[in-house]
N, C-alpha and C positions, 0 to 999 in steps of 0.2 A: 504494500500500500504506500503511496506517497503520503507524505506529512499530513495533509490538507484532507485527504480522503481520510487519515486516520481519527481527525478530530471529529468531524462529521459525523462518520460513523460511529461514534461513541454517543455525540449529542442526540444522535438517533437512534439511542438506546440500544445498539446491536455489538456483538464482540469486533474492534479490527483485530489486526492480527498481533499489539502489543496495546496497552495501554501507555493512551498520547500524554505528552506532557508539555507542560504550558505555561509560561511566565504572565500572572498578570498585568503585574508594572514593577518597574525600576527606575530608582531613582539617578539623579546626576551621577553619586558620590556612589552607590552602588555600581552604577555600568562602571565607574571609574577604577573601581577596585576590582570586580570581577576581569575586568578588561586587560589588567595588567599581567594574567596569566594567557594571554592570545597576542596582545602586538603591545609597540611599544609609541614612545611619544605623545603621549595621553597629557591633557593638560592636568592641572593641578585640580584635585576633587574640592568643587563649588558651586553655589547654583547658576544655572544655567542664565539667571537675567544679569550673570558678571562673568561673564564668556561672551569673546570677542568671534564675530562669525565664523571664523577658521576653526576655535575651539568646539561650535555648536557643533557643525558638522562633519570632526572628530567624534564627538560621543555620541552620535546617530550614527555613523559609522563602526565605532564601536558595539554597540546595542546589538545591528544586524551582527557583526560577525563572532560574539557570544552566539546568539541563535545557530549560527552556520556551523562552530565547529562542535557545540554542544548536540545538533539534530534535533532542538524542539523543537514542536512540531504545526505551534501558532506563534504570530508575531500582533502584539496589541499596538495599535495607534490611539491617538484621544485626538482631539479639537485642539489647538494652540490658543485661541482667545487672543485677546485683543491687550494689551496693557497698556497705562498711562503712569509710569513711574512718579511718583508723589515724594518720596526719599528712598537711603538703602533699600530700607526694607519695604516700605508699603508700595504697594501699587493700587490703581481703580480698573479693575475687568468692564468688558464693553456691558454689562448689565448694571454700569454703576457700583458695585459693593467695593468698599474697601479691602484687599485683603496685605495681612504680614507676613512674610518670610521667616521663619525659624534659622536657626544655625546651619542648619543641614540644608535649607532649600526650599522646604515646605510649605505652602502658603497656607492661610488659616483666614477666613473672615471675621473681621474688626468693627466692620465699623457696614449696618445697611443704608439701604439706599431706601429705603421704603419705609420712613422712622417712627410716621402717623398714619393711619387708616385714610386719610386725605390725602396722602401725597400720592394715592393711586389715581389720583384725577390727574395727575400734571404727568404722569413716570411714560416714557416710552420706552419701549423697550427695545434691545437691538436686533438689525435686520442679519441675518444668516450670510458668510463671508464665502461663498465653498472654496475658492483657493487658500485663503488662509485656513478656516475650520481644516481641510482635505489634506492640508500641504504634507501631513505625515503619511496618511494614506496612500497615500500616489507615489512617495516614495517609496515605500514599503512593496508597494505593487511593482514600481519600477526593478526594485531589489528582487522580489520572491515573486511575482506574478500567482500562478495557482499554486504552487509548491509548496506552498507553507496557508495553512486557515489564517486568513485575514479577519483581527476581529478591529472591532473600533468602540471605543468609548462615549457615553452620553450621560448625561445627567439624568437622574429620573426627576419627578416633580416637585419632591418633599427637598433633595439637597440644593437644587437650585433655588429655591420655595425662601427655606430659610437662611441662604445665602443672602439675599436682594433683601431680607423681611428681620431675618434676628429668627435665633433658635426659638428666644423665648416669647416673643413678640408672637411668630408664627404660631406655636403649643396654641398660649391663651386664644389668639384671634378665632382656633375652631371652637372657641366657649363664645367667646363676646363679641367677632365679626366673621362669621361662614362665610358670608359674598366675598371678603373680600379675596378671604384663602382661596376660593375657588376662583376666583376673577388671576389672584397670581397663578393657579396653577395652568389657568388657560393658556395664558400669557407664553408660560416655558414651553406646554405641549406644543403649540402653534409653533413657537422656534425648531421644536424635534421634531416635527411631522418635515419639515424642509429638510431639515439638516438629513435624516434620516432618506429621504429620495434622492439627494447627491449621494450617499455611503454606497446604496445599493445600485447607483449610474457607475462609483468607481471601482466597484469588484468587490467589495465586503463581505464575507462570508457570514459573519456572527456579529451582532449588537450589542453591548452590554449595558445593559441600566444601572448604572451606579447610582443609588440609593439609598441610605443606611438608613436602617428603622429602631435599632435594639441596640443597646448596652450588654454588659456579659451577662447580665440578670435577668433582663427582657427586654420588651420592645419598647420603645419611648412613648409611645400614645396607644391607647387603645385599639383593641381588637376593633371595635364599629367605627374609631372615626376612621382606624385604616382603612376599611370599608367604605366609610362616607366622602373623604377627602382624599384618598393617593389612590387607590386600585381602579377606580375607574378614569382618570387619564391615563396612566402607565399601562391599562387595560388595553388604552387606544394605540397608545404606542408599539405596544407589544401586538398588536393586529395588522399595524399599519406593517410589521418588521414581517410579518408572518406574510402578507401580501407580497410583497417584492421578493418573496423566496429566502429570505435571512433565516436565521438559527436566533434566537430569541435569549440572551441569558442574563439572571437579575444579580447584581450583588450589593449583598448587605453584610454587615459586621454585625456581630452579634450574636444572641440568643433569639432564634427567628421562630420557633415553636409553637407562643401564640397565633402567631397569625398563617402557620406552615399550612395548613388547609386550605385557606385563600390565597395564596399565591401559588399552588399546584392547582387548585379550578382554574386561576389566570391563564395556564395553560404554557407558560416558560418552558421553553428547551433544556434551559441548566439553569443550577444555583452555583452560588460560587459568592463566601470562602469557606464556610465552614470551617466557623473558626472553635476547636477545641474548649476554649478557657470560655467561652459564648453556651457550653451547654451543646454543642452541636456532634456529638460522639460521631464516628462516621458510619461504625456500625449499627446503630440504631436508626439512624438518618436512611440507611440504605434499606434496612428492613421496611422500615416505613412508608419509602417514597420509591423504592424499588419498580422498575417498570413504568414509572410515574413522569420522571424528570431526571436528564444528566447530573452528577456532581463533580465539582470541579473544587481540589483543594484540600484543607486539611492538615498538611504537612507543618505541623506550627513552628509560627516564624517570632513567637512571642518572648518566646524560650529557648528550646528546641535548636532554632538554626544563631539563636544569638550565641550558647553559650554550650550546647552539646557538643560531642564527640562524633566524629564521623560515623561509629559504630551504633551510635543510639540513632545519628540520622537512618542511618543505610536500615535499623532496626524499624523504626516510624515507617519508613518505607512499603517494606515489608508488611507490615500492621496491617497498612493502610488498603494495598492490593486487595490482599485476606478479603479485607471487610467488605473492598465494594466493587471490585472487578470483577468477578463473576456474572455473568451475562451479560457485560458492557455496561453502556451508562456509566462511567468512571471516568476523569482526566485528569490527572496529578499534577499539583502545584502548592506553592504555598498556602496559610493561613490568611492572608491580607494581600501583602506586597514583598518586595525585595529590598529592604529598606537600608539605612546605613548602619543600623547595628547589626547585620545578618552577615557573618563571619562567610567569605568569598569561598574559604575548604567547603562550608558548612552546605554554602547552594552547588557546589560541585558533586558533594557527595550525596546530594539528594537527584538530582540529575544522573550522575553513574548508576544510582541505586537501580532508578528507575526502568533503566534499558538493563540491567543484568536480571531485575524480579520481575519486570513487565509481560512478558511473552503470554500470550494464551494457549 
């Protein structure tokens, strides 16, 4: 099977001939470090809005040839956004919201754009860029064409939601303003209903709605108002992805259990990350939702690949197969991300793991 066929046919619940595996995301200072054991001349690990274009597209070119000499067997793109540097650290994304950079690179929202329930009269929201949004797509395509599952990233409604609106602003607003939550959330889908007709014009295999609902204890809002306020736009999304032939997949952090029933009626291809310390066991996960929905994940990256042994990874590994490869439906990857505290042996040896325990 080529790479691409092999993801596929997992998302489509059937054995290929190994279980695929799959990097969600990597950061600057990760591709930086992992990279150093494939080629050399790598700029200095930092984030990417203090890299000089030569340095960008080193660590893009880095990224791909991790994939090439490791044989994973998806490569993830996301949207670039728009930024308007404010100092070091802050910047304003094209939806208006403030966000900061951390040490590492990581941006985090500060500061919203949407501060009173009025200011949804004035807010416009921004128009769909497809060469900017695509620009990684296309390379990526340019790179791997169908050889490798092209997936691409999207916001789902809740993280954009309370990106532009404030975590807490958002929560309250489904108690003391419903319109207006629903008014934002139309706002976003309308952006991804576009965005998502360019993914599927530039060759995009899989979707992923990045969404986070849950904490490691449970879900942040209830069971009905996820019902009432997120499932039926991301419903839409997930339809519109399922129309143009895409592979559908949701990811949230967390403890997803309460609401795991309504997001398998939503009808998603995969979950992804099932994350351990979330409540997310993978062998109950798999008895559960077996035959139901792909899983993608697992391998925790909290612990695990920070601070284990290769032998405990290569172990995880192993575990991990056990639990949920068996009839397909299974793609291996981390817990979350590949982040900067995830020791370079630690994701090497989960990768080697994979292709010596994978075979069906």
């Amino acid at each position: 099977m080529t790479p691409r066929e092999r993801i596929l046919t997992a998302l489509s619940l059937r054995e290929p001939d190994r279980v695929p595996v799959w990097v969600h995301a990597m950061n600057e200072i990760s591709i930086i470090n992992i990279g150093k054991h494939f080629t050399e001349g790598l700029p200095e690990p930092k984030p990417i809005n203090l890299m000089d274009q030569e340095e960008q597209m080193k660590l893009i070119e880095t990224a791909y040839l991790i994939h090439e000499e490791l044989e994973i067997d998806g490569i993830t793109s996301l949207p670039l956004g728009e930024e308007t540097p404010l100092d070091e650290k802050r910047y304003r994304d094209e939806w208006g919201a403030v966000l900061e950079r951390n040490q590492f690179g990581l941006a985090f929202p500060v500061e919203a754009v949407i501060k009173t329930p009025e200011d949804i009269r004035r807010y416009q929201p921004p128009t769909p860029n497809r060469d900017r949004d695509l620009f990684l797509l296309d390379m990526a395509q340019a790179r791997f064409g169908n050889r490798l599952a092209q997936f691409f990233m999207i916001d789902g409604v809740f993280t954009r939601g309370w990106e532009i609106r404030g975590m807490e602003n958002l929560l309250m607003d489904m108690i003391d303003h419903p319109d207006l939550v629903h008014h934002i959330f139309q706002l976003v889908l309308d952006y991804n209903l576009e965005v998502i007709g360019f993914v599927a014009k530039a060759g995009a295999d899989v979707i992923i709605i990045e969404d986070d609902f849950a904490s490691n204890k449970s879900t942040i809002m209830s069971p009905a108002f996820f019902k009432e306020f997120i499932m039926p736009y991301n419903q839409r999304l997930l339809d519109r992805g399922h129309e143009l032939g895409l592979k559908v997949v949701h990811h949230s952090d967390g403890n997803l259990w309460p609401i795991l029933d309504a997001m398998l009626d939503m009808g998603y291809d995969g979950l992804n990350p099932l994350q351990p310390q979330g409540g997310m066991d993978l062998k109950k996960v798999k008895d559960y939702c077996g035959g139901k929905i792909c899983l993608l994940g697992n391998i925790d990256c909290g612990d695990l690949l920070c601070f284990g042994t290769g032998e405990e990874v290569e172990a995880a590994v192993i575990n991990a197969i056990i639990a949920a490869a068996p009839g397909g439906g299974y793609i291996l990857c981390d817990s979350n991300t590949i982040h900067p505290g995830v020791k370079p042996e630690n994701f090497l040896a989960m990768i080697k793991a994979a292709k010596k325990h994978g075979m069906y």
